[in-house]
Backbone of each chain as ProteinMPNN parsed JSONL, in Angstrom:
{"seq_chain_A": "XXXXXXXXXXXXXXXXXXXXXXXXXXXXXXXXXXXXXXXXXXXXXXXXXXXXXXXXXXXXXXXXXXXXXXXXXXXXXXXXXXXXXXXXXXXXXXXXXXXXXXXXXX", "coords_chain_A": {"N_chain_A": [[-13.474, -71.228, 38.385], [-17.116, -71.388, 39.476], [-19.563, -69.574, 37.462], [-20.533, -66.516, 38.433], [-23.939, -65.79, 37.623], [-26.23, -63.576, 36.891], [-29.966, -63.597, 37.38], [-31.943, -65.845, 35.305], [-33.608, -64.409, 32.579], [-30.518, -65.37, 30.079], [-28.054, -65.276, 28.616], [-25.888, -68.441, 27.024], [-23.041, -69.15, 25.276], [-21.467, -71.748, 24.122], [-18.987, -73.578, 23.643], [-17.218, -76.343, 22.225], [-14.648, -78.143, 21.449], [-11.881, -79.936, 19.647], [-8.184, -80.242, 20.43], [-5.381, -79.207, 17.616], [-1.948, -80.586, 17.319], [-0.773, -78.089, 17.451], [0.935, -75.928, 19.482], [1.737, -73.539, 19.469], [1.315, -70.171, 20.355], [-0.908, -70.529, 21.204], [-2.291, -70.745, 24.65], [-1.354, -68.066, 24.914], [-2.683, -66.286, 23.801], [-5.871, -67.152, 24.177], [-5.796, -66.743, 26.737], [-5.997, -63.935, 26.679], [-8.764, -63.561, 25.156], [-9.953, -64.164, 26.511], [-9.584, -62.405, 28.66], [-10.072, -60.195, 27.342], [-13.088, -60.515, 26.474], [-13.997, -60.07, 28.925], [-13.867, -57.573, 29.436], [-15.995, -56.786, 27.321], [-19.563, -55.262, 26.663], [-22.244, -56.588, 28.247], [-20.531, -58.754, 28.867], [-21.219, -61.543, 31.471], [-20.124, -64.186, 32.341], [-17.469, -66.39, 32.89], [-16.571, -69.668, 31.801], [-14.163, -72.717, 31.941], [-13.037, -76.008, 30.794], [-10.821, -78.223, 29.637], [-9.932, -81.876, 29.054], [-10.335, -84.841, 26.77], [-11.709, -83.585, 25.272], [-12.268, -79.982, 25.408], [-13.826, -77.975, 26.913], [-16.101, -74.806, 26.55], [-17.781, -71.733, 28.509], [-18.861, -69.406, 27.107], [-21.233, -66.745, 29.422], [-23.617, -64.36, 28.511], [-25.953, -61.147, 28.133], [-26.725, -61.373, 26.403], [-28.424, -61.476, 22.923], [-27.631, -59.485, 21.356], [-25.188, -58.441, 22.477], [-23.541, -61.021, 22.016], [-23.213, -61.063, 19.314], [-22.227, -58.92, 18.788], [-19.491, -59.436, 20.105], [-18.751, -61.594, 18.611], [-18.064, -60.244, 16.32], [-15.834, -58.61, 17.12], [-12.786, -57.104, 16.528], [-10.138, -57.66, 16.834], [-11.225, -60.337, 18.37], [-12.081, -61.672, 15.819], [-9.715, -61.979, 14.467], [-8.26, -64.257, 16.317], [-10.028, -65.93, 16.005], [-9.748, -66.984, 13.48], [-7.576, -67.435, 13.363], [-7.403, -69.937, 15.117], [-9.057, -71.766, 13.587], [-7.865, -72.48, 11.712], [-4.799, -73.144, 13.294], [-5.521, -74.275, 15.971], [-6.997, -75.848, 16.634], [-9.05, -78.835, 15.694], [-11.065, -79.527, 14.944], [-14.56, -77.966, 15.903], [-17.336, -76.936, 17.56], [-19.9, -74.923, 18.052], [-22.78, -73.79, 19.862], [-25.149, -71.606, 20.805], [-27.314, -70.609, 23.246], [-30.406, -69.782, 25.011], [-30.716, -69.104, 28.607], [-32.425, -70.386, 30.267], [-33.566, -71.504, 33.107], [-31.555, -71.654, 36.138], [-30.441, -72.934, 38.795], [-28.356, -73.638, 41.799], [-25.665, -74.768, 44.472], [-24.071, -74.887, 47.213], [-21.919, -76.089, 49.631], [-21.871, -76.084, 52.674]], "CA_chain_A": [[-14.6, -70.889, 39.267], [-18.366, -71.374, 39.026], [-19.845, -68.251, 37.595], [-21.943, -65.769, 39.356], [-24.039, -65.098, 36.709], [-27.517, -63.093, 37.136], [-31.731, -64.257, 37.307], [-32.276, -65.743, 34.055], [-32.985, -65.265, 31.057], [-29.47, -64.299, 29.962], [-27.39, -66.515, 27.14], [-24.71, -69.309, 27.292], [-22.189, -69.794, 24.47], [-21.086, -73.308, 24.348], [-17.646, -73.582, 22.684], [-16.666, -77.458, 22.33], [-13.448, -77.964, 20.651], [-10.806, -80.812, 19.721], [-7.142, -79.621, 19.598], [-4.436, -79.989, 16.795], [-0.91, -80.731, 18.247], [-0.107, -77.196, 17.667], [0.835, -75.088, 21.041], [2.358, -72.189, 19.476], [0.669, -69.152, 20.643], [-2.035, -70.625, 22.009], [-2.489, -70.304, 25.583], [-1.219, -66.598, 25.365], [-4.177, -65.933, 22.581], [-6.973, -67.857, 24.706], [-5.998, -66.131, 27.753], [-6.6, -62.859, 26.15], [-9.937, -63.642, 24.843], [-10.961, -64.434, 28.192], [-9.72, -60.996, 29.28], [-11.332, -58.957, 26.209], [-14.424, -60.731, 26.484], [-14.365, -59.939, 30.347], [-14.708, -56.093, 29.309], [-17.391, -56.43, 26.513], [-20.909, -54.908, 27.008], [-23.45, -58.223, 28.105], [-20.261, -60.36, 29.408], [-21.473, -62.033, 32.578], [-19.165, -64.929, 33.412], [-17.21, -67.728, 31.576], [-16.189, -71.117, 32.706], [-13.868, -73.749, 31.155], [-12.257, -77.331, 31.489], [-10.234, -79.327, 28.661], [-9.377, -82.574, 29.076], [-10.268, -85.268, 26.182], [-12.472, -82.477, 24.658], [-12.354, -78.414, 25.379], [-15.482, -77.177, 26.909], [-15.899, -72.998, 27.462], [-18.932, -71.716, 27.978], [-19.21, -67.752, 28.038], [-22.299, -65.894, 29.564], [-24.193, -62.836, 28.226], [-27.077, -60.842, 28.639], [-28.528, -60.709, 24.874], [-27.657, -62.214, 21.345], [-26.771, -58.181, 20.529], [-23.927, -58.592, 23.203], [-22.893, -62.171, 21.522], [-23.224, -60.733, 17.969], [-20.743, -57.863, 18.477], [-18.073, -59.738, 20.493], [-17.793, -62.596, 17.542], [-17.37, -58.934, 14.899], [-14.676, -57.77, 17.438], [-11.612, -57.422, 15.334], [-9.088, -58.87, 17.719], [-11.03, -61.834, 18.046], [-12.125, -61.976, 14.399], [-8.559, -62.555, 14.355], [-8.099, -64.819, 16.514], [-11.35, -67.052, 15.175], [-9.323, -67.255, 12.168], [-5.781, -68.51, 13.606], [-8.055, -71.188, 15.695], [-9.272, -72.657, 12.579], [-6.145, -72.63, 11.124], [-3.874, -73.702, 13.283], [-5.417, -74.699, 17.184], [-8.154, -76.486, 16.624], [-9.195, -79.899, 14.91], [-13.255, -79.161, 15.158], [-15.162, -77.445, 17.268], [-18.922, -76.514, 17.584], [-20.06, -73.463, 19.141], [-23.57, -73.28, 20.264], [-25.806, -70.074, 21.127], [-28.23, -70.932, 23.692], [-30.919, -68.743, 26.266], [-30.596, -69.676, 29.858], [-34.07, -70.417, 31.229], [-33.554, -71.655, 34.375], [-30.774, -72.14, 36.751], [-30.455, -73.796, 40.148], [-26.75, -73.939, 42.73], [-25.611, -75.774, 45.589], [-22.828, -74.494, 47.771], [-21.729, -76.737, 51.081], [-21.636, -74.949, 53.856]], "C_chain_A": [[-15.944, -70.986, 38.535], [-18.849, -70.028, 38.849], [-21.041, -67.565, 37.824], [-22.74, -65.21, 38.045], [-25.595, -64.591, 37.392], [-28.834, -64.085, 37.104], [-31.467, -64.62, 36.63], [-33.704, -65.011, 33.98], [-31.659, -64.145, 30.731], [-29.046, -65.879, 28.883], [-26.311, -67.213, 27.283], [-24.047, -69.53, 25.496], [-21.394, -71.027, 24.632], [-20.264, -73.656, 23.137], [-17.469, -74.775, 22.611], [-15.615, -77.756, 21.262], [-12.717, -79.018, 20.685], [-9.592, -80.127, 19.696], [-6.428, -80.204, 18.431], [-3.263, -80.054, 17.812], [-0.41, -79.23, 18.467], [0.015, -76.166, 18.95], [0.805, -73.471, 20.443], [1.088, -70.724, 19.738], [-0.587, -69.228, 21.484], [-2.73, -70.249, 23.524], [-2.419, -68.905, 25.685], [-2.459, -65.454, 24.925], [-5.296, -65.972, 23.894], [-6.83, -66.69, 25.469], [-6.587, -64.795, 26.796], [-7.738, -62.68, 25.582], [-10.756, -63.622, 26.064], [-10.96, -63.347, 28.718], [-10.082, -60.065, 28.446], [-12.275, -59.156, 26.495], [-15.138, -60.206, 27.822], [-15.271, -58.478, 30.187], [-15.973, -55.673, 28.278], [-18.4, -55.793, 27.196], [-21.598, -56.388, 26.959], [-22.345, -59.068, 28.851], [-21.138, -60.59, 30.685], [-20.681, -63.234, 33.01], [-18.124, -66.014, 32.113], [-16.795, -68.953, 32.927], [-15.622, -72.261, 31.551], [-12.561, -74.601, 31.733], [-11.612, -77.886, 29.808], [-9.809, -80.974, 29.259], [-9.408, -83.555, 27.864], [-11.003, -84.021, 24.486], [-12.566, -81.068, 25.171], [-14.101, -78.254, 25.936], [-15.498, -75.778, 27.385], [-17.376, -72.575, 27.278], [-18.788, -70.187, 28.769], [-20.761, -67.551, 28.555], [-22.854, -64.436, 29.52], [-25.436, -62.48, 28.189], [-28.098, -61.098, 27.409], [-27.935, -61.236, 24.044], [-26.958, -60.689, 20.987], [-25.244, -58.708, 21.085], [-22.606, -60.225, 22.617], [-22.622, -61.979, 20.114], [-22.062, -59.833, 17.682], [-19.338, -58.542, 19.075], [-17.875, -60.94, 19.369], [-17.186, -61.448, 16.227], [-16.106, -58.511, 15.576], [-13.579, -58.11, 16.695], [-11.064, -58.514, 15.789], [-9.277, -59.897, 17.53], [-11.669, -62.162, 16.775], [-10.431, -63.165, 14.139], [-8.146, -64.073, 15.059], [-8.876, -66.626, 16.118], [-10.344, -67.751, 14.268], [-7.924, -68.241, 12.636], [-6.564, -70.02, 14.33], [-8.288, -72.216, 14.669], [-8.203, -73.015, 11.817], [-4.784, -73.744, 11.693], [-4.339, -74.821, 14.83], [-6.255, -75.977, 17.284], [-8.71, -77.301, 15.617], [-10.8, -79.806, 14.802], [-13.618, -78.454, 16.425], [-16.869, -76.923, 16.743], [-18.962, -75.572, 18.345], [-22.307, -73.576, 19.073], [-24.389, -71.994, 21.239], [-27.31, -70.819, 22.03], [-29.14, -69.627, 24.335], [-30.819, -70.238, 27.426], [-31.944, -69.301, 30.255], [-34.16, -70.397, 32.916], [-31.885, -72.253, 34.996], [-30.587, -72.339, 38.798], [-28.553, -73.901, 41.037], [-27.327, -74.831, 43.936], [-24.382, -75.169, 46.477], [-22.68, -75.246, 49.348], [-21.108, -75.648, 51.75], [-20.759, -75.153, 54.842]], "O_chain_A": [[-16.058, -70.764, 37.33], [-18.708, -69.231, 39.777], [-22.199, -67.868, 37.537], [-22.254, -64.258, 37.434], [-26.053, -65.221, 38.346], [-28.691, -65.272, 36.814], [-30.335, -64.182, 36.426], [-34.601, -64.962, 34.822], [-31.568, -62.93, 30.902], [-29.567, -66.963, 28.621], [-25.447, -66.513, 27.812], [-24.745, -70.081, 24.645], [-20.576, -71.028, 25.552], [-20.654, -73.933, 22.002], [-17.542, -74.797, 23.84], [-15.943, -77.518, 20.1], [-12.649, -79.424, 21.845], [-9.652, -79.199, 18.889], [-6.622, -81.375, 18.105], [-3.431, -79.679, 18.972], [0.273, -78.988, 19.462], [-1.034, -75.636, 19.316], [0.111, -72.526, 20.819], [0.061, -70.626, 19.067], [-1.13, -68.377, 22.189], [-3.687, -69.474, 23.527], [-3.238, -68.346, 26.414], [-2.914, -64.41, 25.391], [-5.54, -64.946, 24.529], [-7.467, -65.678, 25.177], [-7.695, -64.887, 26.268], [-7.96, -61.487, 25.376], [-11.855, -63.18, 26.396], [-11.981, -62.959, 29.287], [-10.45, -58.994, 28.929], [-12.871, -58.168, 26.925], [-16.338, -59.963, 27.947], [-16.429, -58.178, 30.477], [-16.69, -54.674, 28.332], [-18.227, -55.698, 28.411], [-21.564, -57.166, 26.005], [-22.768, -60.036, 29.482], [-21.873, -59.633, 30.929], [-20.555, -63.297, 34.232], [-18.208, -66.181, 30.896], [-16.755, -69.04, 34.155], [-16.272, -72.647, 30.58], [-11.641, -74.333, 32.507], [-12.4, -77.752, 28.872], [-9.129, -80.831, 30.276], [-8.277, -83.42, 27.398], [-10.755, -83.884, 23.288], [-13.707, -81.171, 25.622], [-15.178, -78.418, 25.362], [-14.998, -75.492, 28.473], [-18.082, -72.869, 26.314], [-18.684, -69.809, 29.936], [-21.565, -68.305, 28.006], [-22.587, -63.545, 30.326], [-26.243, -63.41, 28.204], [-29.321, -61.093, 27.272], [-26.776, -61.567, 24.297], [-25.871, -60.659, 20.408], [-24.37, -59.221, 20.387], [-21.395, -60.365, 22.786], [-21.774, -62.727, 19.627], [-21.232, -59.878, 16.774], [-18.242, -58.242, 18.602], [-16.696, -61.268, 19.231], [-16.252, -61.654, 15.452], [-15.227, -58.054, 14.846], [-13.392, -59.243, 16.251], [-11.203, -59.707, 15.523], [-8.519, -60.67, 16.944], [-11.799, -63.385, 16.741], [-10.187, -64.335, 13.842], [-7.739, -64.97, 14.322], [-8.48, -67.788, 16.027], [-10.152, -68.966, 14.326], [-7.512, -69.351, 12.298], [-6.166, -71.121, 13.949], [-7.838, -73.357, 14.773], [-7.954, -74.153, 11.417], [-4.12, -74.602, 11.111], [-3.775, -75.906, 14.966], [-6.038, -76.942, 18.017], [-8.948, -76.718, 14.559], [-11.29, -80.746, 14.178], [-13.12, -78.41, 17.55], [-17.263, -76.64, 15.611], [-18.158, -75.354, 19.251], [-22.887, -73.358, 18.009], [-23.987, -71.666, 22.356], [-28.184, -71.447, 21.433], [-28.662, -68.501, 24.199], [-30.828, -71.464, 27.322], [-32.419, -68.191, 30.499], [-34.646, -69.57, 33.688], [-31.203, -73.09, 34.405], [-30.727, -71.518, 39.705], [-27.668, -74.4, 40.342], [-28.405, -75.31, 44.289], [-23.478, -75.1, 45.645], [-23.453, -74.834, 50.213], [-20.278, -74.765, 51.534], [-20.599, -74.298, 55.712]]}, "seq_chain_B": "XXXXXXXXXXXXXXXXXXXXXXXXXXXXXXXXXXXXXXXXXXXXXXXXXXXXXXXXXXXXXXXXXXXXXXXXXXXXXXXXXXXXXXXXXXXXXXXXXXXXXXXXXX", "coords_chain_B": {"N_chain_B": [[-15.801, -86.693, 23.009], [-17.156, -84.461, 20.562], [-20.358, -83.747, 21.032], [-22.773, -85.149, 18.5], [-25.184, -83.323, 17.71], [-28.304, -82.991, 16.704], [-30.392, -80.502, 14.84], [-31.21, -77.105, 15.569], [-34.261, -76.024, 17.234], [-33.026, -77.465, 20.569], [-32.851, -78.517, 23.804], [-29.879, -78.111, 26.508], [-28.378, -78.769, 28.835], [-26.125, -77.487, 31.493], [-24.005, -78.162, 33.635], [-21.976, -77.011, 36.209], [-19.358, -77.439, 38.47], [-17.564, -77.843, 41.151], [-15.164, -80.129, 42.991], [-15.125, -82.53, 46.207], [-12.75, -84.017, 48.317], [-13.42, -86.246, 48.121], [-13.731, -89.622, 46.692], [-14.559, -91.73, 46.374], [-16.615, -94.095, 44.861], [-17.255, -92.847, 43.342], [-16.551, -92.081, 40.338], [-17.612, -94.872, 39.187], [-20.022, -94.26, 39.917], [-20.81, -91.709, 38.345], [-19.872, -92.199, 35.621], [-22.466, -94.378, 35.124], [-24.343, -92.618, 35.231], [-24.245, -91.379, 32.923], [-24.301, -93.411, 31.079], [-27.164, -94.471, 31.552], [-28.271, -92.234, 31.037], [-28.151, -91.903, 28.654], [-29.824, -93.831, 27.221], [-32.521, -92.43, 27.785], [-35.536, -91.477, 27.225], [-35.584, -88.881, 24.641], [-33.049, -88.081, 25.114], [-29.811, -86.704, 23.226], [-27.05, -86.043, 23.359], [-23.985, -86.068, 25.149], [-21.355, -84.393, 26.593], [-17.901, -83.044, 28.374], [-15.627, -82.088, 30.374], [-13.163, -81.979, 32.996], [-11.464, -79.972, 35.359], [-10.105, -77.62, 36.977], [-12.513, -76.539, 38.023], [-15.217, -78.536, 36.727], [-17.439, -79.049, 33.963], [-20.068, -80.555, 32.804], [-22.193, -80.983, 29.794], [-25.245, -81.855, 28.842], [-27.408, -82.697, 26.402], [-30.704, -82.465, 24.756], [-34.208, -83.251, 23.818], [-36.292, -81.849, 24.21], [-37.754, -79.461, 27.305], [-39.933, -81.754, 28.692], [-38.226, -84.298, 28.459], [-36.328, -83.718, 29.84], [-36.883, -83.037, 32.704], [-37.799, -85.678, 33.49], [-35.764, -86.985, 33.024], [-34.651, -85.858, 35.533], [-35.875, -86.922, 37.453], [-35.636, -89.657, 37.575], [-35.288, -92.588, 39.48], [-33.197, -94.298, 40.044], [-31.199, -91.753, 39.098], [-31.786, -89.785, 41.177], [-31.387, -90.913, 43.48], [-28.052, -91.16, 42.783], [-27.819, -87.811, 42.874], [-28.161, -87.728, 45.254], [-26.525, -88.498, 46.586], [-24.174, -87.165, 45.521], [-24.503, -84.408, 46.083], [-23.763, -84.956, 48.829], [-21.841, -86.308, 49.115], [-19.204, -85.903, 46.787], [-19.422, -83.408, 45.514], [-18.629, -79.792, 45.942], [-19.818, -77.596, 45.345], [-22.053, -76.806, 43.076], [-23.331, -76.024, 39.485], [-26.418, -75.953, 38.359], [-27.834, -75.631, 34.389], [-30.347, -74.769, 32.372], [-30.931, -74.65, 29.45], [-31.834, -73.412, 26.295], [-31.008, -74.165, 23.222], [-30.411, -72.174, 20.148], [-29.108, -72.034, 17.996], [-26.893, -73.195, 16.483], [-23.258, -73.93, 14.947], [-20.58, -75.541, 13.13], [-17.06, -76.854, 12.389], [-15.027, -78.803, 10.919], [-11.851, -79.696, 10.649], [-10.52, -80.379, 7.219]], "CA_chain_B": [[-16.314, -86.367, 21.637], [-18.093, -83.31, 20.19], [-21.628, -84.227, 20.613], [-23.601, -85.062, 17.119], [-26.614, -82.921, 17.915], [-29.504, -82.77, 15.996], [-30.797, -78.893, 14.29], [-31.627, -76.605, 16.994], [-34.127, -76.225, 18.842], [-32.809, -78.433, 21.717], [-32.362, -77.976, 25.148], [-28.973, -77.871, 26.824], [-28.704, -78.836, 30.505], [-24.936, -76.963, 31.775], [-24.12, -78.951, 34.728], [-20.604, -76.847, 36.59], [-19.008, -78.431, 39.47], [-16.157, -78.182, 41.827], [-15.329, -81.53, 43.855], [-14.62, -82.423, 47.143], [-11.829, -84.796, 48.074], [-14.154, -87.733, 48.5], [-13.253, -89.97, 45.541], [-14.812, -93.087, 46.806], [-17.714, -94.724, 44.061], [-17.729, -91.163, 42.301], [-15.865, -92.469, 38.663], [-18.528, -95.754, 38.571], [-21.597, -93.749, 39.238], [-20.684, -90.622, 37.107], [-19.982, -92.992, 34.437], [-23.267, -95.111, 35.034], [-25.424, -91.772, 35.03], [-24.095, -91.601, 31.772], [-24.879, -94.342, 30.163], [-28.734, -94.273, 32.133], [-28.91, -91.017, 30.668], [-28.044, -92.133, 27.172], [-30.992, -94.676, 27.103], [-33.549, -92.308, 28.492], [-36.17, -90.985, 25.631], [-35.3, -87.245, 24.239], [-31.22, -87.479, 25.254], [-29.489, -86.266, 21.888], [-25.574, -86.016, 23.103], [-23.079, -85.754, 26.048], [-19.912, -83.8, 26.616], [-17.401, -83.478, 29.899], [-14.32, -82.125, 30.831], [-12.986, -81.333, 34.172], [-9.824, -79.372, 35.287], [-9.645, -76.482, 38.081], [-14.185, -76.927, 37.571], [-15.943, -79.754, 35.977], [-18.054, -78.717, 32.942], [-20.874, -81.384, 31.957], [-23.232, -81.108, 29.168], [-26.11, -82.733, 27.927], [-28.227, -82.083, 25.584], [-31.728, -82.884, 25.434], [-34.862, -82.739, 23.005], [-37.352, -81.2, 25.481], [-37.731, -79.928, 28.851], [-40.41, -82.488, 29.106], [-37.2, -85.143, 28.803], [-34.931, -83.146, 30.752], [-37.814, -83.028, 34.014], [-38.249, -86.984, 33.486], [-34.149, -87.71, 33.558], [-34.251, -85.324, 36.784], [-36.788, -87.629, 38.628], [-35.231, -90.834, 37.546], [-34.939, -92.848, 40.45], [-31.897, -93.992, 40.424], [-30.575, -90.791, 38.943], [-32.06, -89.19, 42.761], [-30.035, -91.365, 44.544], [-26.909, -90.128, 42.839], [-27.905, -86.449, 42.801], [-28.25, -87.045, 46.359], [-24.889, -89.058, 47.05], [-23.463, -85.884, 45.277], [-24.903, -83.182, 47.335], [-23.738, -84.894, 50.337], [-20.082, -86.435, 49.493], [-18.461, -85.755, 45.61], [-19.502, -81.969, 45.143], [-18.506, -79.091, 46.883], [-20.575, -76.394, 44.876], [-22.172, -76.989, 41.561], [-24.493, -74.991, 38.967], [-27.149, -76.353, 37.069], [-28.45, -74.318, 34.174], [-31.544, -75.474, 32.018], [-30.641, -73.537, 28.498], [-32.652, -73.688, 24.523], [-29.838, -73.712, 21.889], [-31.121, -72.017, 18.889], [-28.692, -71.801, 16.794], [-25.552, -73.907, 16.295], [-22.252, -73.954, 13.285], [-19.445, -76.305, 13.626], [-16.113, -76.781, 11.983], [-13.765, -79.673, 10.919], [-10.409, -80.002, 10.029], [-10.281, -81.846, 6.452]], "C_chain_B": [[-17.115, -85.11, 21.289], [-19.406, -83.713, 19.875], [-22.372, -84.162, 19.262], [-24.975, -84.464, 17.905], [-27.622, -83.178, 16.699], [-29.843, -81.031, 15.296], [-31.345, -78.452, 15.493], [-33.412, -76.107, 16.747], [-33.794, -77.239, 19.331], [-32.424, -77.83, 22.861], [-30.804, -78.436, 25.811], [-28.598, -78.165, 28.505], [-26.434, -78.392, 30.86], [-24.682, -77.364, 33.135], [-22.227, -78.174, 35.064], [-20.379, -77.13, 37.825], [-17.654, -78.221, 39.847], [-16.44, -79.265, 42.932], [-14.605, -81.684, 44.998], [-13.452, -83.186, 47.301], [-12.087, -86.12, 48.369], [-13.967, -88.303, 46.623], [-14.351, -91.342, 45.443], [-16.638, -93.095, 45.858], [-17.968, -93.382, 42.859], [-17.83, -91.115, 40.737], [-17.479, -93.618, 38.367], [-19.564, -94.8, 38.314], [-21.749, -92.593, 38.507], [-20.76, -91.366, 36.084], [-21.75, -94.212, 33.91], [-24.276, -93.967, 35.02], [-24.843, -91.42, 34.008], [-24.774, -91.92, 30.695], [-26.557, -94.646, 30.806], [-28.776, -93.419, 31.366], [-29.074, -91.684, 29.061], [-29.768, -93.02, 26.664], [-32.41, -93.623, 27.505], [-34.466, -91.239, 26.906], [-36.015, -88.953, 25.841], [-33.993, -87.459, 24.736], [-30.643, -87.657, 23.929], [-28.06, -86.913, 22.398], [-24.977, -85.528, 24.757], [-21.575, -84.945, 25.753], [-19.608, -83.423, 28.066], [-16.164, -82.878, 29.867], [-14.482, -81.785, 32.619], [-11.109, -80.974, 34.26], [-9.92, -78.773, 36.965], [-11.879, -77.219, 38.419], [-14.57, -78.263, 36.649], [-16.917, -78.99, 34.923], [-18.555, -79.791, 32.294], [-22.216, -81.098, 31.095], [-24.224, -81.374, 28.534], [-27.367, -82.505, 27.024], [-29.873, -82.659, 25.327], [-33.259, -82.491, 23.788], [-36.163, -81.643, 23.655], [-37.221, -80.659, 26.807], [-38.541, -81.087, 29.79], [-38.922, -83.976, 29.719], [-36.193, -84.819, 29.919], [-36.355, -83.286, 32.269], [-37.844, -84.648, 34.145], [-36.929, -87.189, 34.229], [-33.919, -87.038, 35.169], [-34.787, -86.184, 37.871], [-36.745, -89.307, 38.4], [-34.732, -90.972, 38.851], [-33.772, -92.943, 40.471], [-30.727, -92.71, 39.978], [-30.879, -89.707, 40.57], [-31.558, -89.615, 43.731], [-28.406, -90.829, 44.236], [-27.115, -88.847, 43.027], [-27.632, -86.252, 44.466], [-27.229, -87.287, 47.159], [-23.594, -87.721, 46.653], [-23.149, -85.019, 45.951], [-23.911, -83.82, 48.305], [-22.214, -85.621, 50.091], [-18.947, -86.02, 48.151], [-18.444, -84.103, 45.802], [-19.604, -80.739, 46.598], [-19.328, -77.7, 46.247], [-20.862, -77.186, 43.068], [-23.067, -75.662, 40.9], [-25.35, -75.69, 38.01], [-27.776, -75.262, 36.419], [-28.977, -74.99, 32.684], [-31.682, -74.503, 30.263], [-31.482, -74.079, 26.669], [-31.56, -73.205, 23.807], [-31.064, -73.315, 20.885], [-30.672, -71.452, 18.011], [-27.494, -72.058, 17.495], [-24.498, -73.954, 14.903], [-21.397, -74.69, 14.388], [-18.23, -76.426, 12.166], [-15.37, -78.136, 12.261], [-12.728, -79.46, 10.399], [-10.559, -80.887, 8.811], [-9.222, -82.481, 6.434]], "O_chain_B": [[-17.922, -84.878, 22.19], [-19.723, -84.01, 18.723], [-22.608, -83.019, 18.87], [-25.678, -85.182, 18.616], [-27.157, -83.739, 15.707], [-28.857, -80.378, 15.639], [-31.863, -79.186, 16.335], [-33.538, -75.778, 15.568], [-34.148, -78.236, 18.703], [-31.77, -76.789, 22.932], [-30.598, -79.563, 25.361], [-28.738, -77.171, 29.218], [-25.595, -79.141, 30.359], [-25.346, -76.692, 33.924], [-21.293, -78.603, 34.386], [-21.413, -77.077, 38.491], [-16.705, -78.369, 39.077], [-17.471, -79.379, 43.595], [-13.507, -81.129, 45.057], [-12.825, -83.135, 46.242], [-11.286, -86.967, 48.761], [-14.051, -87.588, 45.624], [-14.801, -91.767, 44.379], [-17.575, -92.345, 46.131], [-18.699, -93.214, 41.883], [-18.642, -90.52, 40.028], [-18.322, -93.286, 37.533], [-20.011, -94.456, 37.22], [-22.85, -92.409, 37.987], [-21.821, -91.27, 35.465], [-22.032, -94.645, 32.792], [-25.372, -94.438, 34.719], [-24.94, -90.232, 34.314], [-25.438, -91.347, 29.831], [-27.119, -95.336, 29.956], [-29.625, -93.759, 30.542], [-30.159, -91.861, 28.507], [-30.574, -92.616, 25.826], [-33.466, -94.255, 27.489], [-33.99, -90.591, 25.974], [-36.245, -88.157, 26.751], [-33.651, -86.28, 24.817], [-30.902, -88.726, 23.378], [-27.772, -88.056, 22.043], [-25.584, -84.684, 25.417], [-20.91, -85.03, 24.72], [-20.487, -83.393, 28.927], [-15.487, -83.421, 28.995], [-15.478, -81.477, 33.274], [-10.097, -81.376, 33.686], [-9.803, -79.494, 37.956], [-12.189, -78.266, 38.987], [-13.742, -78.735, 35.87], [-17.144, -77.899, 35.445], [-17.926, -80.23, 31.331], [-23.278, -80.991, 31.709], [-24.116, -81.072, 27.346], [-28.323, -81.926, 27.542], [-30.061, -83.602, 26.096], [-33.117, -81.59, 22.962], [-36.665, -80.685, 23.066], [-36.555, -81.35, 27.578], [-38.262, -81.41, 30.945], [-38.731, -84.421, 30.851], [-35.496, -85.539, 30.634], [-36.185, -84.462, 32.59], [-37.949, -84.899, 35.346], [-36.777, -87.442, 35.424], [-33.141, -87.587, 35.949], [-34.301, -86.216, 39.001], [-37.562, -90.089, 38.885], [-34.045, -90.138, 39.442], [-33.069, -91.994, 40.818], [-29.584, -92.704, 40.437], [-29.992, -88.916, 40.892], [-31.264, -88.982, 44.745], [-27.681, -90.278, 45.064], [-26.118, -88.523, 43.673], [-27.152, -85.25, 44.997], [-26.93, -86.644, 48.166], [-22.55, -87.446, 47.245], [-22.048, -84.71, 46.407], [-23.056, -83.001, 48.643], [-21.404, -85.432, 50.998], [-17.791, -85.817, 48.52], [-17.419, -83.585, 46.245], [-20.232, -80.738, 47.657], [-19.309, -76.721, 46.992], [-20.143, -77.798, 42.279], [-23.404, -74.641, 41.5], [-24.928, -75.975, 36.89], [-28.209, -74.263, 36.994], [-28.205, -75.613, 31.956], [-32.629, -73.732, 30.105], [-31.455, -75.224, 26.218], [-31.214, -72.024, 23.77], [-32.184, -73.815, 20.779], [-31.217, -70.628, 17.275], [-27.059, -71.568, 18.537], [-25.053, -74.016, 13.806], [-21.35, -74.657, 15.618], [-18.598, -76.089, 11.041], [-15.114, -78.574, 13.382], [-12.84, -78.82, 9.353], [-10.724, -82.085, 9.04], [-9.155, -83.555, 5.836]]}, "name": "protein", "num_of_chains": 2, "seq": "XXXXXXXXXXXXXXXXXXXXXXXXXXXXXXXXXXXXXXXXXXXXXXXXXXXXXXXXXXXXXXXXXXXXXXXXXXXXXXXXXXXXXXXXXXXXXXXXXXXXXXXXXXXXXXXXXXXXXXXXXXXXXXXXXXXXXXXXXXXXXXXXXXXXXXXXXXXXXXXXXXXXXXXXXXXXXXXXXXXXXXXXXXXXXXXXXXXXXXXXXXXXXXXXXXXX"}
């Protein structure tokens, strides 16, 4: 789903990622990031597609709110198995959201 | 590919998208606003998946560049072939990276 996120200005994390072949654990991990991050302080939405390349892009209200969920242990942890075992590169960009614009057919 | 950006600042354009079941010219001219975009002065890097949502991103040196590529003609004819037969809801969202790290696999 497209996410409802608030007015701007609020912040986009922009995850882009290759995988390695490895599956193991993966999906069960991810998901759970998606549902920790849900309850942080600042989340506001996420949204993501894989197909030749990984794209996730969370939304939060403030860099504080993006600063403490990369210290959270859990996913400390999980950071670490990504580089390790899931993931062949990846970039993560920290943006602000200036402006945003929808469309919804009616 | 994981876009080669440039050092941040850059702007970020977050383009999310669910599609209708109109298929018809959708692959050429997605792919030909592409490669238009690529040529147009200030575009840095592309990235794309789609799955359940579509997730396109492009990256940008300015908003001056990013306002130009919006009012490219023929980029206004697709935007508007969109609206009215490919997309069933989208989100555009107009974002300043300012601060990026990335990771390879050696």
């Amino acid at each position: 789903m497209i996410a409802k996120t608030p007015q701007p200005p609020y912040y986009a994390v922009i995850f882009t990622s290759t995988r390695t072949d490895v599956k193991k654990d993966y999906s069960e991990i991810a998901e759970r990031m998606v549902d920790l991050a849900k309850v942080q302080p600042g989340f506001l939405g996420f949204e993501s597609a894989r197909e030749e390349i990984g794209i996730s892009v969370s939304y939060w209200k403030d860099l504080e709110s993006i600063g403490n969920w990369k210290k959270n242990l859990e996913h400390l942890t999980a950071q670490k198995m990504g580089k390790e075992n899931w993931y062949k590169s990846y970039k993560t960009r920290i943006a602000k959201v200036e402006r945003d614009y929808e469309y919804f057919k009616v």
